[in-house]
N, C-alpha and C positions, 0 to 999 in steps of 0.2 A: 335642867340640862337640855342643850338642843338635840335633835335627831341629824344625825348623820351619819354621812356614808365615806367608807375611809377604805382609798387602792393603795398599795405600795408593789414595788419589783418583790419578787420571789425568794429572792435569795441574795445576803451581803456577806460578801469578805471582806473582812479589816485585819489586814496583817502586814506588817513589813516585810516585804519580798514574795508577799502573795502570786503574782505574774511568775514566778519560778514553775509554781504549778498549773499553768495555763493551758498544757494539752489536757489535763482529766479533767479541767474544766470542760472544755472541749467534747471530751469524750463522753463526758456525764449528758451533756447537751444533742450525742450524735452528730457533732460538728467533727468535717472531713476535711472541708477543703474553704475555712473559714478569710473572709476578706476581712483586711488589716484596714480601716478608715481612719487617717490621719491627717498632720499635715506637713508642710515642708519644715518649719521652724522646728519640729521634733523630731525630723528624719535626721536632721544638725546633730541631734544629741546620741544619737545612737539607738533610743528608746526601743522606737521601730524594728528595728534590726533583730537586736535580743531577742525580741518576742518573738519574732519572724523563727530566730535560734532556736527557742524552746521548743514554738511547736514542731519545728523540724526534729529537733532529737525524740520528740514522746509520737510520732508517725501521723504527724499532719503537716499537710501540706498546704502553708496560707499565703496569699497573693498581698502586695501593700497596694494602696491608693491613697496618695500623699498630698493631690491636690486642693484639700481644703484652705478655706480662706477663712480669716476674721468675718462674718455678717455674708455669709456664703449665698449665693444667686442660685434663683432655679436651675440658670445654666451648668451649675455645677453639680447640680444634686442630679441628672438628667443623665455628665457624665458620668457618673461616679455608678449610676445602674449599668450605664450599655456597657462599663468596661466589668460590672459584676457579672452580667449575664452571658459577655466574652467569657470570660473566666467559670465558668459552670461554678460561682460558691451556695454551698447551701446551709449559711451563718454567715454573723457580721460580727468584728471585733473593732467597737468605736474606741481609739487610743487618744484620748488629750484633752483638750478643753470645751467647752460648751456648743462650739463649730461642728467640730470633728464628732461628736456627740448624738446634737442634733441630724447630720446628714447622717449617722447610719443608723439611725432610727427608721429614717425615710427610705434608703437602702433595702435594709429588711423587710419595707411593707411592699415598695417599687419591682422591685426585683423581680416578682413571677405577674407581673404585669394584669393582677386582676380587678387593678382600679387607678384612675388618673390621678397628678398630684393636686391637681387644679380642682376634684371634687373633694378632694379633705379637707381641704383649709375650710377652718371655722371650728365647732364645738362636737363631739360624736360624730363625727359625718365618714369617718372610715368603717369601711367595710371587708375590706382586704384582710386576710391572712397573712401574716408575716414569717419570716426565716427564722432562727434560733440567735438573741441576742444577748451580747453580753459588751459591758459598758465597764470603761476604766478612766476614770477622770486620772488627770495628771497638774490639774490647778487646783484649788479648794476653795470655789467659789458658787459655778451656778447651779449645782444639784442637778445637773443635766441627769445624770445617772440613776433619777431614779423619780424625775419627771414624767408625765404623760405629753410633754408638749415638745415640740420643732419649733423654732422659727428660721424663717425662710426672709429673706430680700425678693421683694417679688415685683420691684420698681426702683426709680431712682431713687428715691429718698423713702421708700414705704417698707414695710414690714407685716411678713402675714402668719397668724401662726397653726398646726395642726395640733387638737388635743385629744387626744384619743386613749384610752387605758391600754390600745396596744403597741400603743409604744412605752410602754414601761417595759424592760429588758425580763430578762430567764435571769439574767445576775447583773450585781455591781460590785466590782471591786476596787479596794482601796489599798493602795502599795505606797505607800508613804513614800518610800525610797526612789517612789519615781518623781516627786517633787524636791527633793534636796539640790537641783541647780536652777530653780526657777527665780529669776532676776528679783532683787525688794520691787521694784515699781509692780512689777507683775503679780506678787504674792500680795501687794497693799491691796491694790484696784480690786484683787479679786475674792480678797479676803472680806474687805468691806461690800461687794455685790454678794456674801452669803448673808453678813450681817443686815443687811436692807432685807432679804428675802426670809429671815426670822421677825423681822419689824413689822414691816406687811401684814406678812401670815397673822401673825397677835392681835392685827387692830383690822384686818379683814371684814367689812360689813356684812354680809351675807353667807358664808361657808365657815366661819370661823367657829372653833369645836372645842371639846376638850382635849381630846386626842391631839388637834393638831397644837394648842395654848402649850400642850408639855413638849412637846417637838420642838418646838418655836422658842420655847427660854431654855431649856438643855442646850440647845444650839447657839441661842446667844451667848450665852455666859462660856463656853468651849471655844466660840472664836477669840471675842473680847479679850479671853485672857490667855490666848498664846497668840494674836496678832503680830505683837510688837517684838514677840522671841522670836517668830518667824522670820520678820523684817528684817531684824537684824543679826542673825544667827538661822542663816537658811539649812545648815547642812544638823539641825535638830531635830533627828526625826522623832522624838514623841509628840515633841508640836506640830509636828509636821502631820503626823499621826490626828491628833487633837481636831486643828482644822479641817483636815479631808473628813474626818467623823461630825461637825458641827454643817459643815458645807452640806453632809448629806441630808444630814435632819432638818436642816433646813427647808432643804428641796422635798422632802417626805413635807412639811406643813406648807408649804406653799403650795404646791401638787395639789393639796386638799381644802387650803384657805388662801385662796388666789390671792395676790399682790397687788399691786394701787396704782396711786398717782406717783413716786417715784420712779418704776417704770416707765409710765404714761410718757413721764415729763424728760424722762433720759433717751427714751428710744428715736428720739427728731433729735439728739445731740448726733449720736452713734449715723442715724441713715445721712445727717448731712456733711458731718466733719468728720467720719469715717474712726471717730473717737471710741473708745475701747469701753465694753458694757458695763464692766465695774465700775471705769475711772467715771462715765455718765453718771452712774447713777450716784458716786459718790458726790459729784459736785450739785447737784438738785436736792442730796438729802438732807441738810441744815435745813434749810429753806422749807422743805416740806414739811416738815418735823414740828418746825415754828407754825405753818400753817394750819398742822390739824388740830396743835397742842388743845385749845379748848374742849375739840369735839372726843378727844382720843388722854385726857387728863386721865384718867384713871386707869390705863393700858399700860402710859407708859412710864406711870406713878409703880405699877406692877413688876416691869422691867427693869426700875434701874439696881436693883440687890443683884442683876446678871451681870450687868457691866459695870459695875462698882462694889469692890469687896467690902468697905466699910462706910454704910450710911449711917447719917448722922440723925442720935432717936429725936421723934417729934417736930419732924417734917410735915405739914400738910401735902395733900395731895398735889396741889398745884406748885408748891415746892418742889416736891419729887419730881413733878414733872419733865421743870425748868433743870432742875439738877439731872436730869436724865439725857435731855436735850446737849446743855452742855458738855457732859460725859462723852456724848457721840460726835462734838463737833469738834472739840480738843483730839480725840483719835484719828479722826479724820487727818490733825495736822500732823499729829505725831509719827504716823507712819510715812508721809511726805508726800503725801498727794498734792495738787494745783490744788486751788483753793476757791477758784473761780472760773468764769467763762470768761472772764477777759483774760484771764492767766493764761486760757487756751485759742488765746484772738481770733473767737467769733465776736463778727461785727454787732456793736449796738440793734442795729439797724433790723439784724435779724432777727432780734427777740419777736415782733408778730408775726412772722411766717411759723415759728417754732411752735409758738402759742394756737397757733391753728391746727397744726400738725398734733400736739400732743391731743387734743380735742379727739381729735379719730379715734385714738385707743380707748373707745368707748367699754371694750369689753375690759379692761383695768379700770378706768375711773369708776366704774360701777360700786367697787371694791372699798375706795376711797371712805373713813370713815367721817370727812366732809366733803360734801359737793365740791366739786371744779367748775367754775365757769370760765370760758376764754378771761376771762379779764382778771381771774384769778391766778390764770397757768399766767399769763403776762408777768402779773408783780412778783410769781415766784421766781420766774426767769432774772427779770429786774434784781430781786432781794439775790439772787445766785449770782449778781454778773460783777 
């Protein structure tokens, strides 16, 4: 067995209608005057508001800030303090998806101004003290909630991220019932960016553990097999349930056995065509899967009893593999994703700036359980397009 070291958040709710009890949450935390960090797309739904209700009825008083975006800019995270430290909060309530997530991570640590954002980025490099936080996904995808990591847009097309154990929350909670109106495209994309982030974790070169190996197929086999009830039958909340529990475990092994080249290779879709981080990484992972199969045969010879209920006896390994491959690549269609980058007309042309670009995310390829070389990220682009 390897030696390693395993952080997770403090503390998880998983209950439908959990958010009802959000002020003793609060209170349990000594949170008074807690900021709501959201964004506009779920100010639409009302979400916001509720919460805003509850803690009003149970004697707290919390402020919204609704301005996140998809792939959010410094500029935003920047706002998002000066109107916290207007507002005297002392707690952060991240409400929604991986955006909304990551920036009150940053929030909580920014806020009492005892270190720069511009000296975190990287690995351990926070020093700061942060406010009292608690994390509520409302998509069931990037395990934000119970990640150590931010990413941050910190260029035109670049991406930087903070990883830190203190940004791991005081809690997470999961309310199922706040995802029962979220769109099929949105539930597919981001259903399959948890299942990439269970793939990862499993075949991880370097941090890959026991602890995180059980994380990582509990969690695939939980998406796998309420993806397609989701997609289609949104207002199920067991599955609903199911996902937001598979997305977090996810995020629990990933957290702890970092992720790869499907990132790598997704993050220059997202910084240049503004392309959403599930739908990326859905469309690079055939492609990659096919790439590592040799090196990673036995991984995901391992995997396929999660996403396939009845395998067929005496299969070699590299059977299993190919049959594991295809399992993921048929889902991929079945929940009705693009299928490609020309499906999402980026130019031919672009594949070598892309390919250069994924190159940077040196701190993912590392992870890769085969080498990347530029000419590699090319032909997976190529086999993707």
């Amino acid at each position: 067995m390897n030696s390693f070291d395993f952080s997770s958040v403090k503390q998880i709710v998983c209950e439908p209608g959990a958010v009802k009890n959000m002020a003793a949450y609060c209170t349990s935390l000594h949170i008074q005057r807690p900021l709501i960090v959201t964004d506009a797309g779920l100010v639409q739904t009302g979400i916001p508001n509720q919460v805003e209700e509850i803690l009003t009825r149970g004697g707290i008083h919390a402020v919204q800030y609704s301005n996140i975006q998809a792939d959010p800019a410094e500029s935003i995270v920047f706002d998002a303090v000066a109107f916290a430290q207007e507002h005297a909060i002392d707690g952060v309530i991240g409400l929604g998806g991986g955006s909304s997530m990551d920036v009150a991570k940053l929030i909580a640590l920014l806020t009492q101004n005892q270190q720069s954002l511009a000296s975190m980025y990287g690995v351990n490099k926070v020093t700061a003290n942060r406010l009292p936080l608690i994390l509520v996904p409302t998509t069931a995808g990037t395990g934000s909630e119970v990640t150590p990591i931010s990413i941050i847009t910190t260029g035109e097309t670049t991406k930087s991220g903070v990883v830190s154990p203190r940004l791991l929350p005081d809690m997470a909670i999961l309310d199922a019932e706040l995802t029962t109106g979220l769109p099929p495209h949105v539930t597919a994309a981001t259903g399959i960016d948890a299942m990439v982030h269970a793939i990862e974790a499993f075949t991880s070169k370097h941090k890959k553990n026991v602890y995180s190996d059980m994380l990582a197929k509990q969690a695939l086999t939980l998406l796998s097999q309420n993806i397609l009830a989701v997609v289609e039958h949104g207002d199920n909340v067991t599955a609903r349930s199911n996902m937001l529990l598979g997305a977090l475990l996810a995020g629990q092994a990933f957290a702890n056995a970092p992720v790869a080249a499907v990132h790598a290779l997704a993050y220059p879709l997202g910084g240049n065509y503004h392309i959403p981080h599930g739908l990326s990484n859905a469309l690079v992972l055939p492609a990659v899967l096919k790439f590592n199969a040799e090196h990673a045969k036995n991984q995901y010879a391992e995997l396929l009893p999660c996403v396939k209920k009845h395998v067929p006896q005496g299969l070699s390994k590299t059977q299993q593999c190919i049959n594991f491959i295809s399992t993921i690549d048929n889902l991929v269609s079945e929940v009705g994703l693009p299928r490609s980058l020309a499906a999402m007309d980026i130019p031919h042309g672009d594949l070598p700036k892309l390919a250069s670009e994924a190159m940077e995310q040196t701190r993912l390829l590392v992870n890769n359980p085969r080498t990347v070389t530029q000419a590699d990220a090319l032909a997976i682009y190529q086999h993707a397009f």
